[in-house]
C-alpha positions in Angstrom: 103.6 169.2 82.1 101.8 167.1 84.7 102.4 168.2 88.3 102.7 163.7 89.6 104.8 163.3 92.8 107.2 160.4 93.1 104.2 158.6 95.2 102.2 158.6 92.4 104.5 158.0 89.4 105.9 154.9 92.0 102.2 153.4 91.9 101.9 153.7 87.5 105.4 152.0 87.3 104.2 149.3 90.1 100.9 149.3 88.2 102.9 148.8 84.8 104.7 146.1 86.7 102.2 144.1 87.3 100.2 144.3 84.3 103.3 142.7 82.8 103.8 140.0 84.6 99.9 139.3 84.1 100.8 139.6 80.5 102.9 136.7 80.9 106.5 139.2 80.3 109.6 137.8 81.8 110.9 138.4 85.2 113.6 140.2 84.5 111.6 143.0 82.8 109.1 143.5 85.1 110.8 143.6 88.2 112.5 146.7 86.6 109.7 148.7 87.1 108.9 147.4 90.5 112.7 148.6 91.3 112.5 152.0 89.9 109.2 152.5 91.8 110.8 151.6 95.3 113.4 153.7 94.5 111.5 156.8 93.2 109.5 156.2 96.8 112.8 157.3 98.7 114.5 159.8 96.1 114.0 163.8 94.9 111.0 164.5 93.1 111.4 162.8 89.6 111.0 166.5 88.0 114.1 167.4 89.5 116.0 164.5 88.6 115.2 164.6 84.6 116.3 168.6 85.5 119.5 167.6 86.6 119.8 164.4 84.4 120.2 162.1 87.5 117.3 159.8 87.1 118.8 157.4 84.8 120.8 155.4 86.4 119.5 155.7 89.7 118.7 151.7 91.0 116.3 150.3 88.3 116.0 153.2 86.3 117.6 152.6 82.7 117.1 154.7 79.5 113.7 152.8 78.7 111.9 153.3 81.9 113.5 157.0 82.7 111.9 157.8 79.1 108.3 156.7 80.4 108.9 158.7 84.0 109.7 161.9 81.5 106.6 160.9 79.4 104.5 160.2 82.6 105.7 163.5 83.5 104.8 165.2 80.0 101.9 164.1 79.3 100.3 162.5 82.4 100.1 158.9 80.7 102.7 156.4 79.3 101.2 154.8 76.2 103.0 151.4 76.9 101.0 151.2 80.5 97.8 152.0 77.8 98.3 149.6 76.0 99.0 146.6 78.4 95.4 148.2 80.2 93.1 147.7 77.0 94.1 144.0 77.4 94.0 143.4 80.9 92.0 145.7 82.4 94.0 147.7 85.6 91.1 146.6 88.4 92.9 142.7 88.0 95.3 144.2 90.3 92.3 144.6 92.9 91.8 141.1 92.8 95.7 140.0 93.1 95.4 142.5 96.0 93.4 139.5 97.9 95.2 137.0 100.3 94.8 133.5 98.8 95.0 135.1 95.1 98.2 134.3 93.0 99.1 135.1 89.7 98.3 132.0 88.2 95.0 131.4 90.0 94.4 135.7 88.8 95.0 134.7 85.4 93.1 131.5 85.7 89.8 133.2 86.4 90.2 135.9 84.5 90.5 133.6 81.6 88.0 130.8 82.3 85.2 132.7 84.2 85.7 136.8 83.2 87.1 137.6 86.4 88.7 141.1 86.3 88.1 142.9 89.3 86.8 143.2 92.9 83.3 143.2 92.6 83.6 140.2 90.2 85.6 138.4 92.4 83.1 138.8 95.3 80.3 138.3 93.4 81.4 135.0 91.7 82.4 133.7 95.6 78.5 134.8 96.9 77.2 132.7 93.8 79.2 129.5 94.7 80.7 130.3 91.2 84.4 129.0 92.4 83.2 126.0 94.1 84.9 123.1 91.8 87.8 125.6 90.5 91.8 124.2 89.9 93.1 125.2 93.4 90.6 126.4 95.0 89.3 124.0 97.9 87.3 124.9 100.4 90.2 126.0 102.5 91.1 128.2 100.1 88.2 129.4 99.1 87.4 130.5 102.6 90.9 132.3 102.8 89.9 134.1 99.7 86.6 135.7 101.3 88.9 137.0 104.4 91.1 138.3 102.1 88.5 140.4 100.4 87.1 141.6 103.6 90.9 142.4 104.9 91.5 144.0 101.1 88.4 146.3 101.4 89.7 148.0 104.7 92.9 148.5 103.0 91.2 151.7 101.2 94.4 153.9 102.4 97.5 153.2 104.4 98.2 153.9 108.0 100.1 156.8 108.7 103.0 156.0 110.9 101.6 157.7 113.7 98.6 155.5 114.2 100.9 152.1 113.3 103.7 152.8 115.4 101.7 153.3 118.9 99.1 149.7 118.0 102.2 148.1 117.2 104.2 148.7 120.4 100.5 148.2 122.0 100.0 144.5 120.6 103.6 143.9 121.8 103.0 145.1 125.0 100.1 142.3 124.7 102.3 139.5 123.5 105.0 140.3 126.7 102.0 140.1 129.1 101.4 136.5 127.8 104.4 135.2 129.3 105.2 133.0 125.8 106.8 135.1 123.2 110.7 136.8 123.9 112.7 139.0 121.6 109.4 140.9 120.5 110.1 143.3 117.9 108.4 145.3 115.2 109.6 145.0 111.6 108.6 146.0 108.2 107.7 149.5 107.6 107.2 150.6 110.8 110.6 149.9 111.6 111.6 151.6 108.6 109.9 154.6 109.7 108.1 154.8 106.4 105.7 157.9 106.3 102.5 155.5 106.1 102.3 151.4 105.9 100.3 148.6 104.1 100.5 146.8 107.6 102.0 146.0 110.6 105.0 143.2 111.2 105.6 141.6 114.8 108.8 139.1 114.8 109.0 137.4 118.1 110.9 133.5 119.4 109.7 131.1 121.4 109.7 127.5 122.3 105.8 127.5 122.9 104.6 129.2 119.1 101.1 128.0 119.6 100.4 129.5 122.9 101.6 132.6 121.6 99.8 132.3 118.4 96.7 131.7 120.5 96.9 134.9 122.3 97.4 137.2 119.3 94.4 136.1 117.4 92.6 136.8 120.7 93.2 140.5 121.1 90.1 141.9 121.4 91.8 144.4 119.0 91.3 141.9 116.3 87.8 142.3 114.1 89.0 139.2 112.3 91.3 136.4 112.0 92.5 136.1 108.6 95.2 133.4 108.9 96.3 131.1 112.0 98.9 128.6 111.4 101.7 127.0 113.7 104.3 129.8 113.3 102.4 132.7 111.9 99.3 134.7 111.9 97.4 137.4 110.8 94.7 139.7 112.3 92.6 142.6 110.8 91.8 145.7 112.7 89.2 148.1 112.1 89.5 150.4 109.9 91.6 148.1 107.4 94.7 147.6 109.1 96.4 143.9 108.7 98.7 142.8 111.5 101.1 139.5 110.7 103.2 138.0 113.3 105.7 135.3 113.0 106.7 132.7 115.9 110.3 130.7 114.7 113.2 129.6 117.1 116.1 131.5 118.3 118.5 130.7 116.3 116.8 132.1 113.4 115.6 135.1 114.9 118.6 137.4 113.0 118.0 135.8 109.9 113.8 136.6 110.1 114.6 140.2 111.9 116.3 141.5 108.9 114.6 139.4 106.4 111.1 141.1 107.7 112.7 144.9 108.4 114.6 145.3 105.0 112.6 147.2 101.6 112.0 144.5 98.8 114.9 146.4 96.9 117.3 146.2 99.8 116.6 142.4 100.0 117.0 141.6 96.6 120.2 143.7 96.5 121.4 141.8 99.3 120.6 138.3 97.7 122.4 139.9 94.7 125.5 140.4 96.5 125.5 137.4 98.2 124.6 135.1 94.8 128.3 136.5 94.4 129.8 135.1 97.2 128.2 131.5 96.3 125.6 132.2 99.0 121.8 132.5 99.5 120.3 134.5 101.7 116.6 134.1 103.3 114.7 134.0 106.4 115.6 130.7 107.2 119.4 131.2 107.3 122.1 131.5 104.7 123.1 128.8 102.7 127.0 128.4 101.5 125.9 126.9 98.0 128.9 124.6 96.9 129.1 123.0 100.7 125.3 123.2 101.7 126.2 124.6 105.1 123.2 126.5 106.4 124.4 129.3 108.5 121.6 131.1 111.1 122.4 134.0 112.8 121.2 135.1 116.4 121.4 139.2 115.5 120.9 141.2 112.9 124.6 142.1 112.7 125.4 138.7 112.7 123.5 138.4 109.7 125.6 141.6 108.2 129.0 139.9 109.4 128.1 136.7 107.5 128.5 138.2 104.7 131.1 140.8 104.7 129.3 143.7 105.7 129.2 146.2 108.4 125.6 146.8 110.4 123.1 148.6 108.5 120.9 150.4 110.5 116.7 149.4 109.8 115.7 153.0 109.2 118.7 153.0 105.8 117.1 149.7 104.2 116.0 151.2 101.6 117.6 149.9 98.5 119.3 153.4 97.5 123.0 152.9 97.7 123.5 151.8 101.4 124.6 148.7 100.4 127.5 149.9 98.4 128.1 152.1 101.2 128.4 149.6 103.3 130.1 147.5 101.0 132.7 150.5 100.6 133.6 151.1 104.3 131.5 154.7 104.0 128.3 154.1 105.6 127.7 156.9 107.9 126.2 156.4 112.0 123.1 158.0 111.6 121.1 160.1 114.7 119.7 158.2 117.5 117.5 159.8 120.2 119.9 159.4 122.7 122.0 162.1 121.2 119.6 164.8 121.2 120.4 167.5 124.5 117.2 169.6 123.4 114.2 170.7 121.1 113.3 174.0 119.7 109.9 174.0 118.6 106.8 173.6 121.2 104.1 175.4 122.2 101.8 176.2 125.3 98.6 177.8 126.2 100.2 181.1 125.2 99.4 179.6 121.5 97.8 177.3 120.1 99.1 174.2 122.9 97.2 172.2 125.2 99.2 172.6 128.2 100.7 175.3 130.2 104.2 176.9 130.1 105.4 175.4 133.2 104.1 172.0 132.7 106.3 171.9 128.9 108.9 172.9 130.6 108.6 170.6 133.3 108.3 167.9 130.6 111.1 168.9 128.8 113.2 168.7 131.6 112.1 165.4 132.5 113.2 164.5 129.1 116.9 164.5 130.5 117.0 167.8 127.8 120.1 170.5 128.9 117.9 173.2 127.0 114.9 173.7 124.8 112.8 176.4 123.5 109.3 177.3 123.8 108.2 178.5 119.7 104.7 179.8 120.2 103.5 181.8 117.3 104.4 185.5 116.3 100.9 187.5 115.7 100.4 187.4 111.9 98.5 184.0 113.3 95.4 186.0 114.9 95.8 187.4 118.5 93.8 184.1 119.6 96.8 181.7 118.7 99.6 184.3 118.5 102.1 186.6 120.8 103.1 190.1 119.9 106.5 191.8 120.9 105.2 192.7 124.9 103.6 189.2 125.4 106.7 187.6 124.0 108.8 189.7 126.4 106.5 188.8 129.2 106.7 185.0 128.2 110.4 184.9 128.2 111.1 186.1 131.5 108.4 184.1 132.9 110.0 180.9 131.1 113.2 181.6 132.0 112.4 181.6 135.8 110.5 178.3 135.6 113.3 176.7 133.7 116.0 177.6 136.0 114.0 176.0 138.8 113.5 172.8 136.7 116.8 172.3 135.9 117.0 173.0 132.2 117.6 176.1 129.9 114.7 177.7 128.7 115.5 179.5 125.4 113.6 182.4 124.2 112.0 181.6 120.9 109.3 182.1 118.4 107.8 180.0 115.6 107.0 183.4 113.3 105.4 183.5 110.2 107.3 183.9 106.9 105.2 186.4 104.9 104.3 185.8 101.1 107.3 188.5 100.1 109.9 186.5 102.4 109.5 189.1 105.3 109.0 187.9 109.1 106.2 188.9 111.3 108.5 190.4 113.7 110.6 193.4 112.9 114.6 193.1 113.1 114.4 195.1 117.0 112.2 191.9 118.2 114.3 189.5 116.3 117.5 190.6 117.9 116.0 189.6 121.6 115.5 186.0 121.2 117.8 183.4 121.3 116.0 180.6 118.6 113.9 181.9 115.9 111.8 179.2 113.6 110.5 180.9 110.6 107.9 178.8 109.1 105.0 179.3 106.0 101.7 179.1 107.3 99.6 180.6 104.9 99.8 181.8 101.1 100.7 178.3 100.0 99.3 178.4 96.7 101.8 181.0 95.1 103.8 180.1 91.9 107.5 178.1 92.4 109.2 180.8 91.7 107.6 183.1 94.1 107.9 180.6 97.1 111.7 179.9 96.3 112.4 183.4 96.8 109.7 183.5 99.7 112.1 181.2 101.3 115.7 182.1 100.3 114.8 185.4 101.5 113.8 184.1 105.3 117.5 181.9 105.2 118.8 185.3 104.5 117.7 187.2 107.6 120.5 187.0 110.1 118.3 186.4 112.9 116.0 182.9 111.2 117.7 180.2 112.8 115.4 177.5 111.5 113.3 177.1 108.7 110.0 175.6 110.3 108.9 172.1 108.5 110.5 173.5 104.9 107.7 171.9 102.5 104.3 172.6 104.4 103.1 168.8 103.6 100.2 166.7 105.4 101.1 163.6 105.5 97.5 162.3 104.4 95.9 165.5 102.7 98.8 167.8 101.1 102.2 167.1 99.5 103.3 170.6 100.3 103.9 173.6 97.9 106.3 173.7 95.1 109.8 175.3 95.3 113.5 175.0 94.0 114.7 172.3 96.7 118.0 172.9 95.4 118.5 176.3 95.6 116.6 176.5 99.3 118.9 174.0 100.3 122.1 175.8 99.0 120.7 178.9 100.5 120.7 177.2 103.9 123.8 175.8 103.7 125.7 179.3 102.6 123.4 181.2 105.3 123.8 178.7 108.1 120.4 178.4 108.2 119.0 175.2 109.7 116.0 173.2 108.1 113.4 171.5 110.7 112.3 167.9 110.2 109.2 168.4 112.0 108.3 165.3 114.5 104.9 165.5 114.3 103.2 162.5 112.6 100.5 164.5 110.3 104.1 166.5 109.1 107.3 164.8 109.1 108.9 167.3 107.2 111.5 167.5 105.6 110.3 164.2 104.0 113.6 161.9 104.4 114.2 161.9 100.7 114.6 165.6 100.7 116.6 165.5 103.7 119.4 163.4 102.4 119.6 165.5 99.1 119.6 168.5 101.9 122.6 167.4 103.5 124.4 166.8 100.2 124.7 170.7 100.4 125.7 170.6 104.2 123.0 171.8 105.0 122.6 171.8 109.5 119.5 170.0 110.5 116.9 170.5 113.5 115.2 167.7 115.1 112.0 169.1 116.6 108.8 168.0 118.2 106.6 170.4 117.4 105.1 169.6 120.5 101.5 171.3 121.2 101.1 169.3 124.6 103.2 167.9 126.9 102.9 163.8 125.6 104.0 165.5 122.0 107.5 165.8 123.2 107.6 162.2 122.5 107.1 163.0 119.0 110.9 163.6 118.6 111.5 160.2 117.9 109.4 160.4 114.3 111.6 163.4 113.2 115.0 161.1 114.7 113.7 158.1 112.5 113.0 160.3 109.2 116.7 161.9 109.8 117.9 158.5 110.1 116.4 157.6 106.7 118.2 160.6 105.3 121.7 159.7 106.3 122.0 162.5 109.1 124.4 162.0 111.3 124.7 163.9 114.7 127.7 166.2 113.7 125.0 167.6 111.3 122.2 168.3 114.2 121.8 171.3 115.6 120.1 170.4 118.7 122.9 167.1 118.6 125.5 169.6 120.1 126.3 171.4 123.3 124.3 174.8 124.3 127.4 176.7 123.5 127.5 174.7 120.5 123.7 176.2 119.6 124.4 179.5 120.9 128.0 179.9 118.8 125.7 178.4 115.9 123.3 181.3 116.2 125.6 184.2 116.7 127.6 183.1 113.4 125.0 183.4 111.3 124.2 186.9 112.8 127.7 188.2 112.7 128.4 186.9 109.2 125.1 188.4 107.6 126.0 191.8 109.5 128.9 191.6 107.8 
C-alpha cells in the first residue's frame, strides 16, 4: 500500500479535477473532486478513514471517488486520472496556472498551436507566436507574460509563518498612507492554513486609486502584475503574489467573508442560500423573486442575512460548520485573550537565545498569571540539555525571578520520550516538577506499531503532563512519523494526558485536522509557544489559530484555566495512575 498523505492525494483529485473539465466533462462531475480534495485538506489521514469506513460520505466524497482514494491508496495511481493524462497531458495545468489563462483560451492553444505546458507557453510568447490569437490582444498578451513570471515563483507555498508577518507588514504600509480604512487580511492567512498560494488584503475607501497607487509602490513589490481601479496585484520575491481589493463601505462585509471563506465553505453557503431564494457574492445578496440587493457592513451581518449565527474565519472550511451553525451547535472556539500561561519555552540553559530572566520577564509582560520554562532533559547532549542537579538549580533560580516579576514560574522540563516509551528522567526527578512535556526527538523512523506504543506508554506515566508536538512534523520538510492517532488519542483522554499544539510556525502540531478528531475523544489540549527566545512568545497565536481550526474551545485548554485549575489538573493524573 502506498504511504500518500491527504496533501498529496488532495493535489491527484484537484489534478483529476481539472483534467476533466479540460476534457470538456460537466460541472457537476468535476467539481466533485475539487470538493473531496478541500475536504481531505482539513480531515484525518485518508488511511484512517477507509479503516474506520468514514470517508464516504464525508463533503464530496461519494462511493465513486472514495473508491479511487482507496485505489490511490493501493496502488499509488488511479487508472481513470491515467487515462484522462494520455489525452491531455498533466503539464496543461501549468499553463492554466498563469494569470490571463482560461479554460477556453488553455484549450484553444492546446488545440490550434500544440500548447501543453510551461515551457511551450513561454516559448510560443518569446516567438511572437500568439500575436493575432482569438482573445489574446496585446493587453492580454502582456498580462499573460506577468503571469508566467508570477507562476514561476510560485514553485512552493508560503508557510504561514513568513505570510502572516508581510501581510500585517504591507498593512501597516497601507495605514501609513492615510487612504485605505478597515484594512484586513483575508484568504488563507486568515484561515490560518499551514502554508498559502498568496496573500489577500481587503480594505474601503472613498479614494481607491490613491490607495491603489501606493501598494503597487512598495518597494516590497519586484513586479506589478495587475493594477486596476479597485484591485491589484503585486509579486514578491521569492514567488509570493499579494492581491488587494479597494470597494466601498457598505460592501465591505459582503467582500470580508466572500475573500476569508475556503471555496467549499462558499459554495456551501451559496447552496444554502439558493434555498432561501437568495444569492450570495461579494457584491451583496440578492433576494431573487424581488431583486432587492442586500449589502452588509460586517461579517456577522452577512451571517444574520441569512439565518445563521457568526462563524468564526479560522472554522471556514467547508467540513460541517455550516450545519453546525445551521443547527444551533457551533461551538466558541479559543482566542488569545483566554490564554493565563504557556508551558513550553526555553533559555540559554538549552537550546534558547535568551536568558532565564529575560523569558520570564517576557512572559510576564505577556499579562500571563504563570508559565513554565521546558528546557530539555539530558538525553539531548549536555550542550543543549539539563540533568537532575542543573534542573534543581534552574528551578529555584526561576522561581525567585518570577516572584519578583509578578508571575508564577513553574518548574518544568521538555524530556525526551525514549524509543521504548521510557522518559529521560527517572520517576524521583519526575515527582519534583510541577509541568512535564514529554516529547519524541529522535528515533523517528521506527515501525507504527512501535511508536504507538512509544507513545501510549509516555501518556501512561503519571508524571507526563503534556505530550510535546504529538506528530514530530516540519511544516515544509517532514509530515511527521506514523502512529495509531486514535488509540494515542484515547490514551490521552483516559490518562488525562494533554497533547501540545506546538506554536511554532516550522511545527504547528497537532495539525488542526488531527486536533479536532483529538477532541472527539476529550482529549485536554495545550496551547504552547515553544518559545526559544523571547519575540517567540508571540508564537502562541499560530498554535491559538490551529486550535481554532479544530473546534477547541477554552473549557478544553489546559493553560485556558486558573493555576489551581493546572495544578488540580496535574495532581489528578498522578493520584489516579498511583492508584
Amino acid at each position: 500500500m502506498a504511504t500518500l498523505s491527504n496533501a498529496e492525494i488532495a493535489r491527484t483529485l484537484k489534478e483529476i479535477r481539472t483534467l476533466m473539465e479540460f476534457a470538456g466533462e460537466p460541472f457537476f462531475k468535476f467539481m466533485a473532486y475539487e470538493r473531496a480534495a478541500e475536504t481531505l485538506e482539513n480531515a484525518a489521514p485518508a488511511s484512517q478513514l477507509i479503516a474506520s469506513g468514514e470517508l464516504q460520505g464525508l463533503p464530496g466524497i461519494g462511493k465513486t471517488i472514495a473508491g479511487r482514494i482507496a485505489e490511490l491508496l493501493e496502488s499509488g495511481t488511479i487508472a481513470y486520472r491515467d487515462e484522462l493524462a494520455a489525452k491531455y497531458p498533466t503539464t496543461l495545468i501549468d499553463v492554466l496556472g498563469v494569470q490571463g489563462i482560461g479554460m477556453k483560451t488553455a484549450q484553444s492553444l492546446f488545440k490550434e498551436q500544440g500548447i501543453a505546458s510551461l515551457a511551450d507557453l513561454e516559448r510560443a510568447v518569446d516567438a511572437g507566436a500568439l500575436d493575432g490569437v482569438a482573445r489574446l490582444g496585446k493587453k492580454s498578451i502582456e498580462n499573460i507574460k506577468r503571469g508566467i513570471l508570477a507562476f514561476k515563483g510560485r514553485g512552493t507555498r508560503t508557510p504561514l509563518g513568513r505570510a502572516l508577518p508581510l501581510a500585517l507588514e504591507i498593512v501597516a504600509y497601507l495605514e501609513a498612507g492615510g487612504k485605505a480604512r478597515e484594512l484586513t487580511v483575508a484568504g488563507s492567512v486568515r484561515r490560518a492554513e499551514v502554508t498559502v498560494g498568496d496573500i489577500d488584503i481587503i480594505c474601503t475607501s472613498t479614494e481607491p486609486g490613491d490607495v491603489i497607487a501606493r501598494f503597487v509602490k512598495w518597494d516590497r513589490a519586484e513586479a506589478v502584475l495587475a493594477e486596476g481601479v479597485t484591485k491589484a496585484s503585486i509579486w514578491l520575491a521569492g514567488g509570493l503574489q499579494i492581491d488587494l481589493r479597494v470597494l466601498p463601505a457598505d460592501v465591505f462585509g459582503n467582500l470580508l467573508q466572500h475573500f476569508t471563506g475556503s471555496r467549499e465553505h462558499n459554495i456551501q453557503l451559496r447552496e444554502f442560500a439558493v434555498r432561501k431564494g437568495l444569492r450570495v457574492s461579494e457584491n451583496g445578496i440578492l433576494d431573487v423573486a424581488t431583486g432587492t440587493n442586500t449589502t452588509c457592513r460586517t461579517e456577522t451581518d452577512v451571517y444574520a442575512a441569512l439565518g445563521l449565527p457568526f462563524i468564526p474565519p479560522e472554522m471556514r472550511l467547508g467540513v460541517g460548520e455550516l450545519e453546525a451553525a445551521i443547527a444551533g451547535t457551533l461551538p466558541v472556539p479559543v482566542s488569545l485573550a483566554d490564554l493565563k500561561g504557556d508551558f513550553h519555552m526555553h533559555c540559554t540553559w538549552s537550546d534558547g537565545t535568551d536568558s532565564l530572566e529575560a523569558m520570564i520577564a517576557a512572559a510576564a509582560a505577556r499579562g500571563y498569571a504563570y508559565h513554565s520554562i521546558s528546557d530539555h532533559s539530558w538525553g539531548r547532549g549536555k550542550s543543549m540539555g539539563l540533568d537532575p542537579a542543573e534542573l534543581r538549580s534552574q528551578a529555584a533560580r526561576a522561581r525567585e525571578i518570577g516572584e519578583r516579576h509578578g508571575i508564577v514560574t513553574l518548574c518544568s522540563s521538555e524530556v525526551d520520550i525514549r524509543t521504548d516509551g521510557t522518559l529521560d528522567f527517572d520517576d524521583a526527578t519526575l515527582r519534583e516538577l510541577d509541568i512535564v512535556v514529554a516529547s519524541v526527538h529522535n528515533a523517528m523512523n521506527i515501525s507504527r506499531d512501535a511508536m504507538t506504543a512509544r507513545l501510549i506508554r509516555a501518556c501512561e506515566n503519571p508524571y507526563v503532563t503534556i505530550i510535546g508536538h504529538p506528530t514530530g512534523r516540519n511544516v515544509q520538510s517532514f509530515p511527521g512519523y506514523e502512529f495509531d492517532y486514535d488509540a494515542v488519542f484515547a490514551a490521552a483522554a483516559r490518562t488525562g494526558t494533554a497533547l501540545e499544539i506546538d506554536g511554532q510556525p516550522g511545527r504547528l502540531d497537532l495539525p488542526s485536522a488531527l486536533a479536532r478528531r483529538a477532541r472527539e475523544f476529550g482529549v485536554t489540549f495545550a496551547l504552547d509557544s515553544d518559545a526559544h527566545s523571547a519575540a517567540h512568545l508571540a508564537n502562541v497565536a499560530y498554535s491559538v489559530g490551529q486550535a481554532r481550526r479544530a473546534w477547541i474551545t477554552p473549557a478544553e485548554v489546559l493553560n485556558a484555566r486558573s493555576l489551581e485549575g493546572v495544578r488540580a489538573f496535574v495532581a489528578a493524573k498522578r493520584s489516579a495512575i498511583a492508584r
